[in-house]
SEDOVEX-167001 format. One record per residue (C-alpha): residue number from 0; residue in one letter; x, y, z. Coordinates in Angstrom, 2 decimals. Example, Ala and Ser with C-alpha at 12.3 -4.5 7.8 and 13.67 -1.06 7.14 Angstrom:
BEGIN
n res east north up
0 A 12.30 -4.50 7.80
1 S 13.67 -1.06 7.14
This chain:
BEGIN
n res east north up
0 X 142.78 80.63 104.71
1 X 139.36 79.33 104.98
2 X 138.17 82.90 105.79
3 X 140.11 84.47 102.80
4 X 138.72 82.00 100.34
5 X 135.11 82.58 101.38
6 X 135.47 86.18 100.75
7 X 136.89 86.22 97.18
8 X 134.14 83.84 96.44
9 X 132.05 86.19 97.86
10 X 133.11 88.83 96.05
11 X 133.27 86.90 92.49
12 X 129.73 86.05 93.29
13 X 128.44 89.49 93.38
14 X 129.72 90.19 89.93
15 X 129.58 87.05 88.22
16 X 126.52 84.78 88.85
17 X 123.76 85.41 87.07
18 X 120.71 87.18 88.32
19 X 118.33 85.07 90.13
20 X 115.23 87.12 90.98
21 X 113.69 86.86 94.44
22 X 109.68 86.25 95.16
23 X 107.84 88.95 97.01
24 X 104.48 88.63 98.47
25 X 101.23 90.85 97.56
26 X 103.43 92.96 94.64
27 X 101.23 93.95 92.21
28 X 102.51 92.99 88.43
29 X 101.96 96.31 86.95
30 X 104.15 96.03 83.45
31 X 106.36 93.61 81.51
32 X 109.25 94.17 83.12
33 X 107.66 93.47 86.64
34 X 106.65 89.72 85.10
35 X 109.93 89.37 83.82
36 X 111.20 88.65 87.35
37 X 112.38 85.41 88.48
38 X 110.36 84.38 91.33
39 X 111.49 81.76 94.12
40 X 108.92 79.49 96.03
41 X 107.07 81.40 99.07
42 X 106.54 79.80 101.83
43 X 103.52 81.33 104.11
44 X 102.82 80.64 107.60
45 X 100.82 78.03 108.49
46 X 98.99 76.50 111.96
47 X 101.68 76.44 114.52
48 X 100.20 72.48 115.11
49 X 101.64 71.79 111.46
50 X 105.11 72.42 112.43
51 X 107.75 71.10 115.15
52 X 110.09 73.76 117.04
53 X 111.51 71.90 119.80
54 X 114.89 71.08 117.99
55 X 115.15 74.54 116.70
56 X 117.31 77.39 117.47
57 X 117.25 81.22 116.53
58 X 120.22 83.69 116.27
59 X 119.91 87.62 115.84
60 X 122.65 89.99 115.72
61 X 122.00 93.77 116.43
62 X 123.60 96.65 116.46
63 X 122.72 98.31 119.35
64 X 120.71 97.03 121.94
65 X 117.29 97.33 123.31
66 X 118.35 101.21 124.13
67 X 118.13 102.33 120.28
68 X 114.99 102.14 118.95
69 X 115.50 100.25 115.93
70 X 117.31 97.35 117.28
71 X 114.26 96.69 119.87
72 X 111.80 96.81 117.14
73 X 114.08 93.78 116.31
74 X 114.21 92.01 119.16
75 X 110.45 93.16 120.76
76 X 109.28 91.70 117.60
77 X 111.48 88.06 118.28
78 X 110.19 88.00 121.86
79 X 106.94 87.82 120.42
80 X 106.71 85.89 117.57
81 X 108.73 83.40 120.79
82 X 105.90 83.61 122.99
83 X 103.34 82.80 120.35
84 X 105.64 79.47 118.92
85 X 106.14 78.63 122.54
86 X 110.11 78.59 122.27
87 X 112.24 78.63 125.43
88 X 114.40 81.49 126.45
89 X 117.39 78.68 125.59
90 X 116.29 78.41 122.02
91 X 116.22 82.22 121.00
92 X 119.81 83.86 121.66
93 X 120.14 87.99 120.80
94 X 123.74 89.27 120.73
95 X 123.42 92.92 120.45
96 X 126.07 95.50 120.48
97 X 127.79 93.59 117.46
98 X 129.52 96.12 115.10
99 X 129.99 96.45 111.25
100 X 133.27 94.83 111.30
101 X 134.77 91.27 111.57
102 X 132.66 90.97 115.06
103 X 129.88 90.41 113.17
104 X 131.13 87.61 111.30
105 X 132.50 86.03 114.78
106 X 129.38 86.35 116.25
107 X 127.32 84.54 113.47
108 X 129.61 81.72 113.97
109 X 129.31 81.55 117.73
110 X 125.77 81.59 117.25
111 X 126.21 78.32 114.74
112 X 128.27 76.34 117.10
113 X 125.93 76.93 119.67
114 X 123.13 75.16 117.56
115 X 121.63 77.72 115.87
116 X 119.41 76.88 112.69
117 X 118.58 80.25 111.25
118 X 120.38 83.78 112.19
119 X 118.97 87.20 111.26
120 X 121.02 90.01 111.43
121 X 119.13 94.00 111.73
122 X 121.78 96.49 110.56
123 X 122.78 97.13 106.58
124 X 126.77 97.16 107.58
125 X 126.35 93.51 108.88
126 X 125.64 92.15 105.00
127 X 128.89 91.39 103.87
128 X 129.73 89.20 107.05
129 X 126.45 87.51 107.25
130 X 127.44 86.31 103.35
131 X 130.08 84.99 104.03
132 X 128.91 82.92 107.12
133 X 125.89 81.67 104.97
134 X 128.91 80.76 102.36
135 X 130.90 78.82 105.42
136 X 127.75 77.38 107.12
137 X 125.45 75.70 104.00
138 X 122.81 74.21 106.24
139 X 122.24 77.18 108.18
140 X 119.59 80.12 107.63
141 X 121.19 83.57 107.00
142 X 118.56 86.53 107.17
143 X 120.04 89.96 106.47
144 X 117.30 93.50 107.08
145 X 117.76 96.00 104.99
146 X 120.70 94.75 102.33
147 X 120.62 95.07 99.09
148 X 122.37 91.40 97.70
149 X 120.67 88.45 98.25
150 X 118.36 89.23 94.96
151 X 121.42 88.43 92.79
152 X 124.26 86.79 94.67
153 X 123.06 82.95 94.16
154 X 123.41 81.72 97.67
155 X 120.65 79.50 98.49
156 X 120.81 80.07 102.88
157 X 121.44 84.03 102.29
158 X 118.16 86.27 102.29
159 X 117.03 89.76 102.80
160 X 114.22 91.59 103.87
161 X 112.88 95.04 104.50
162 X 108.71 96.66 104.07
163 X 107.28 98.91 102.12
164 X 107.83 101.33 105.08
165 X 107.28 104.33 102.85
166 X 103.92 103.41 102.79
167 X 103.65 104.13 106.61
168 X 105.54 107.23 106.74
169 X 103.17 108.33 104.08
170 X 100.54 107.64 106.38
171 X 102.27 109.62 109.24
172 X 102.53 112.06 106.80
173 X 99.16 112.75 106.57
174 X 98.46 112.23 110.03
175 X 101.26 115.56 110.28
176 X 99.37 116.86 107.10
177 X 96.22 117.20 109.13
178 X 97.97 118.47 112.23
179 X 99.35 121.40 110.41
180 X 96.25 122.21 108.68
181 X 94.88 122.65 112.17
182 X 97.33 125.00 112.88
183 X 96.85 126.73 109.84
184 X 93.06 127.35 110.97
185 X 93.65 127.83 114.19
186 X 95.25 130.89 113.47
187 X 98.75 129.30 115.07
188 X 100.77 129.65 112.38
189 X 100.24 131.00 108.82
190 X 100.35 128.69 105.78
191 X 103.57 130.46 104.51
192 X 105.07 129.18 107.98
193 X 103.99 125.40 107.30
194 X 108.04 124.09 107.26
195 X 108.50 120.81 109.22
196 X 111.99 119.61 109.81
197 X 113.15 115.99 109.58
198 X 116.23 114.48 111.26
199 X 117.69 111.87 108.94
200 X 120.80 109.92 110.23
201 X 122.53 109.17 107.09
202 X 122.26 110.66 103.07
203 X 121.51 106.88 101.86
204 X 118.28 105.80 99.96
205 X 116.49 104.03 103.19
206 X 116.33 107.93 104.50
207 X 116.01 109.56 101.62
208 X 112.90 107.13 100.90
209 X 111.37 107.85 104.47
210 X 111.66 111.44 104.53
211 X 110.19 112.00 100.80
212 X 107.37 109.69 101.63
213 X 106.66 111.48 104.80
214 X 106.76 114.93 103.26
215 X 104.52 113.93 100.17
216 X 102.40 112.69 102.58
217 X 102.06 116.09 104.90
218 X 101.59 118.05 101.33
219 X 98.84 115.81 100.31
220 X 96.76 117.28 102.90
221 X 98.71 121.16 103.25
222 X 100.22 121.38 99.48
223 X 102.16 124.33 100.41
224 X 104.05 122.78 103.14
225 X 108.22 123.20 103.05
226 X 110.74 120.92 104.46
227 X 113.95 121.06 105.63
228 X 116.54 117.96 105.74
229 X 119.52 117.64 108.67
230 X 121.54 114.66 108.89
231 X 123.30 113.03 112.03
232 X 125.95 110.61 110.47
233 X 124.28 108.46 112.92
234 X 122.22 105.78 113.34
235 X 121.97 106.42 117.43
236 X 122.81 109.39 118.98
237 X 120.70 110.89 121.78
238 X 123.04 114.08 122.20
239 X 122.86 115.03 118.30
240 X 119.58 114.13 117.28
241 X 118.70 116.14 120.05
242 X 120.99 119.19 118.81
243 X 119.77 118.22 115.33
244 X 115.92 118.53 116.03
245 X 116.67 122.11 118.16
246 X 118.63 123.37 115.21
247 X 115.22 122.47 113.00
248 X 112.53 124.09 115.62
249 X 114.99 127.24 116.00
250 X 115.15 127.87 112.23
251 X 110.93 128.25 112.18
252 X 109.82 124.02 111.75
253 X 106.65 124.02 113.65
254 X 106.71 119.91 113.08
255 X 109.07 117.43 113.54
256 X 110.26 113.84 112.07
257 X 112.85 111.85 112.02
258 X 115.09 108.79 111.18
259 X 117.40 108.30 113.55
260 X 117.03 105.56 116.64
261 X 116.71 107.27 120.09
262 X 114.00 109.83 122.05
263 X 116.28 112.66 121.13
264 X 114.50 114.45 118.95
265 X 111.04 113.50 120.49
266 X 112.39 114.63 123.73
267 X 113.75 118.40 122.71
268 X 110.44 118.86 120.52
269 X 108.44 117.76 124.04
270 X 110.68 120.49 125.51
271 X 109.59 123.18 122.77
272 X 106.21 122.16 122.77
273 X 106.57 121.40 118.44
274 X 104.35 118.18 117.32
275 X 106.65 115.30 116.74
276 X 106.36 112.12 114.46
277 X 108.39 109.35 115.71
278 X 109.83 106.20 114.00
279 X 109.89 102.68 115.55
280 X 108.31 103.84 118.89
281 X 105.52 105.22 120.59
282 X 106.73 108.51 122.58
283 X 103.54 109.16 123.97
284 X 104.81 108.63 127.63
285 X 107.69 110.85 127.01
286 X 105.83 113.88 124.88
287 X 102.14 113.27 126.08
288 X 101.81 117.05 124.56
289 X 103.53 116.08 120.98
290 X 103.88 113.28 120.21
291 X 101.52 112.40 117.53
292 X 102.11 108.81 116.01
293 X 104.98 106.93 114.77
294 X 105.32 104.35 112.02
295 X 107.09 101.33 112.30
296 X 108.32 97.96 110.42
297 X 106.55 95.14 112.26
298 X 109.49 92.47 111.98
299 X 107.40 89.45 113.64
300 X 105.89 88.26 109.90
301 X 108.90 87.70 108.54
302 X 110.46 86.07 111.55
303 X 107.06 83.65 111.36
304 X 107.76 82.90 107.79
305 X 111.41 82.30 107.97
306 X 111.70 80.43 111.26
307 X 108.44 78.23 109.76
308 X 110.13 77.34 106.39
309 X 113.47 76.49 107.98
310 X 111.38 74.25 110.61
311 X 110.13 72.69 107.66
312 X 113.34 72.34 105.71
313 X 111.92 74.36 103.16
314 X 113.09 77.43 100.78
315 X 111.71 80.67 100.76
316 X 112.68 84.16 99.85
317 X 116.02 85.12 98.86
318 X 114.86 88.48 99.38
319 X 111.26 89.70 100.37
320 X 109.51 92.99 101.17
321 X 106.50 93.28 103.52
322 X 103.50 95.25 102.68
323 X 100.43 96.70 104.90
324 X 98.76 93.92 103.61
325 X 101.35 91.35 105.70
326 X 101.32 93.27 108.88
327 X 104.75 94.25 108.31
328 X 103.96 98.21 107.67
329 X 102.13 99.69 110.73
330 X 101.10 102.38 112.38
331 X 101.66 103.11 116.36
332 X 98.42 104.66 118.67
333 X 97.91 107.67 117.20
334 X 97.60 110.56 120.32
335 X 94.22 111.70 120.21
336 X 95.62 114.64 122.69
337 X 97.45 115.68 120.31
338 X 95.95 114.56 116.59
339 X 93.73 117.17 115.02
340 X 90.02 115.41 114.71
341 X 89.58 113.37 112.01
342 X 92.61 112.34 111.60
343 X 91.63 108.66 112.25
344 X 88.91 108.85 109.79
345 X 91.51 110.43 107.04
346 X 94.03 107.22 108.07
347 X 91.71 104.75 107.52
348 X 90.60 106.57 104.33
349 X 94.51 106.47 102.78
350 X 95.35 102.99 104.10
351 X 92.48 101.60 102.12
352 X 93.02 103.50 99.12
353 X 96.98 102.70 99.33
354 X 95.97 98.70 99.60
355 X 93.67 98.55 96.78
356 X 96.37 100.38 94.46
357 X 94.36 103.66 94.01
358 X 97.04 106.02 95.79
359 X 100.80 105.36 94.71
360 X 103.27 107.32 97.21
361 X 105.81 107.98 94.30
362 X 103.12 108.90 91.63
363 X 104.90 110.72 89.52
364 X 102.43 113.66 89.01
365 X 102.28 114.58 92.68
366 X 106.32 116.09 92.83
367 X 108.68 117.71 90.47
368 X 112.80 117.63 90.44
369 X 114.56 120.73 89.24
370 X 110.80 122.22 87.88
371 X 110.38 118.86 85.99
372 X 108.28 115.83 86.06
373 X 110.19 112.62 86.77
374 X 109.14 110.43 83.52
375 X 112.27 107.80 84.11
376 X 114.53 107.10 86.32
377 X 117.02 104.27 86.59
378 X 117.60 102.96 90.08
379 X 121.01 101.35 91.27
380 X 119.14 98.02 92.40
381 X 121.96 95.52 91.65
382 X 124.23 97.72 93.91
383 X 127.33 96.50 91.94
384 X 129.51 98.95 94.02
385 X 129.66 101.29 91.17
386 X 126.67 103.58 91.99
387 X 124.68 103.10 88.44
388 X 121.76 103.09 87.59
389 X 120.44 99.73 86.15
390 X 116.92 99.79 86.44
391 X 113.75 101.47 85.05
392 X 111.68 102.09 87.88
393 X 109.10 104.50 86.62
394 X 106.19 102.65 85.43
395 X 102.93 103.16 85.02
396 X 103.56 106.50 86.07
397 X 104.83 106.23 89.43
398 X 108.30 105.13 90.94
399 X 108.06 101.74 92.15
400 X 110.04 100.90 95.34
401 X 110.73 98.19 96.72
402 X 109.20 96.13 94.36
403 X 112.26 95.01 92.11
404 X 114.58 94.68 95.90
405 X 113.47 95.11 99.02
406 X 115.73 97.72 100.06
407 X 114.77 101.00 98.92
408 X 116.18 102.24 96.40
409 X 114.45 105.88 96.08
410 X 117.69 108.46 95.89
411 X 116.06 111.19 94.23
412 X 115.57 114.82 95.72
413 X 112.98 116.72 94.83
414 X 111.25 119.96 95.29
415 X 110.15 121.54 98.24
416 X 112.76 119.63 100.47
417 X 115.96 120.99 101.04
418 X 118.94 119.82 103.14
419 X 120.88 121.85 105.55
């Protein structure tokens, strides 16, 4: 009964309470309607002298384990932000293998009878579970990647938290960008042959974000480049995204990325001999001939910031996006056997002008839909369940993600990518 009630109130909550907006750190307030949002108190990292740790514990919950690439970003990322707070193996516990189903929810509330102050959970099908044991368990920390409520639900130990990861498959982008210019010279393909493939697990906005940021970033450098779009239904699966990136190379992509969480693709485009962008992972050892860099979310920030603030019994972000500028956005060693020169140089070049504001990855004049420039566009950010838009987005004359949620929110498909 206990269970039952905490799920209607769940539930009413989501459509009910009023909206509380959440505080993000280093957004830029570009308009009105981005100083119209409510802002909760940040808390930022501090010395590690200022605070205490020896009477706390931390929780995650994954969805895989250290196998998929994702999930060990996750815990590779704990393990380290451990080391540098000095916390013992007995005060960090990692359940992994926990589906998106009532497991979850029993495994959050293992984890709080055996002590644990704050929990993070790493998969978006965990949210609703991790709600409602941050609705059971008041005093305890709930911190939910990549879900899309905690800006408007109203409970004060629920939080979410993704990165402008866009950003760094922009990046990658370019770094791809200049590797098929290369080509292009080289006399190795033609620029009418410049299609790249990407293998996307699901159809949701989080994909559709990173592959549009990763192809605008490829046709800043080669404007004529193509891409096509094939989707696992996956989040891990070595056998298809293998199948998936073959299909790709053997309909003409000379280039290959991907958001999906094992060495499948990387391995079959090592196999082909086809450059390959990775996500979450450097391949390097497994396609010393292709691999070419791979962008990741660098999780250990956030950890810092949450695991400080609940040391200190303090609030902090009911939902919260990391930038470049936080460390949260990075790029892995780009492979200088395999990066066309100057690619560094052309990195650096972006990263800068993407800090100080000068490059927008969604500006509006760089892609068209259906012919058209985008001029508006209203984004489902509440994610009411009923798949409407309720949110201007386009401002200042680019589409501003992950600035109004964390998750992403970018759903639109535009030219020059199409989906098999």
């Amino acid at each position: 009964m206990k269970k039952l009630i905490a799920v209607i109130l769940s539930v009413a909550m989501l459509f009910a309470l009023a909206a509380c907006g959440a505080g993000t750190i280093d957004k830029e307030s570009t308009s009105e309607a981005n100083e119209n949002e409510g802002k909760s108190e940040i808390v930022t990292t501090t010395a590690q002298s200022d605070v205490s740790y020896a009477d706390l514990k931390i929780g995650l919950i994954c969805l895989h384990d250290e196998n998929s690439t994702y999930d060990n970003n996750f815990i590779m990322a704990l393990k380290e932000v451990q080391a540098e707070l000095g916390l013992s193996d007995d005060q960090v516990l990692i359940k992994t293998n926990i589906g998106e189903d009532d497991s979850c929810l029993t495994t959050a509330e293992e984890l709080v009878d055996e002590g644990c102050n704050v929990i993070f959970a790493d998969s978006f099908g965990h949210e609703t579970y991790i709600m409602q044991a941050a609705q059971e368990n008041p005093d305890v920390q709930f911190c939910h990647a990549t879900g899309t409520h905690a800006h408007n639900a109203g409970i004060p130990n629920f939080h979410n938290a993704f990165a402008s990861i866009y950003e760094g498959r922009f990046l990658a982008g370019v770094a791809a960008g200049m590797k098929l210019n290369e080509m292009i010279q080289s006399g190795k393909i033609t620029a009418d042959q410049a299609k790249i493939g990407y293998v996307g697990a699901f159809p949701y906005a989080e994909v559709k974000s990173g592959y549009t940021s990763f192809f605008l970033g490829v046709r800043y450098i080669v404007p004529e480049v193509t891409m096509e779009v094939t989707f696992t239904n996956s989040w891990f699966d070595i056998a298809l995204e293998r199948e998936a990136a073959l299909k790709l190379i053997n309909n003409g992509c000379v280039l290959i990325s991907q958001h999906a969480d094992s060495e499948g693709a990387p391995k079959a485009c090592e196999e082909k001999g086809v450059p390959n962008v990775a996500y979450n992972i450097n391949t390097a050892s497994i396609g010393p001939n292709t691999a070419l860099v791979s962008s990741r979310i660098n999780w250990a920030p956030y950890y810092k910031l949450a695991i400080e603030a609940t040391a200190k019994g303090k609030s902090f972000d009911a939902d919260w996006t990391g930038t470049i500028a936080t460390g949260s956005v990075e790029l892995l060693e780009l492979n200088d056997k395999v990066a066309a020169e100057g690619t560094k140089e052309k990195l650096d070049e972006i990263k800068n002008r993407i800090e100080t504001g000068d490059l927008r990855v969604y500006d509006i004049t760089t892609f068209t839909v259906k012919g058209k420039q985008l001029d508006s566009y209203l984004a489902d950010v509440d994610d009411d369940g009923t798949f409407t838009g309720d949110k201007e987005v386009i401002i200042d004359g680019y589409f501003h993600e992950s600035e109004f949620r964390s998750a992403p929110y970018f759903d639109v498909q535009i030219d020059g990518i199409t989906i098999l």
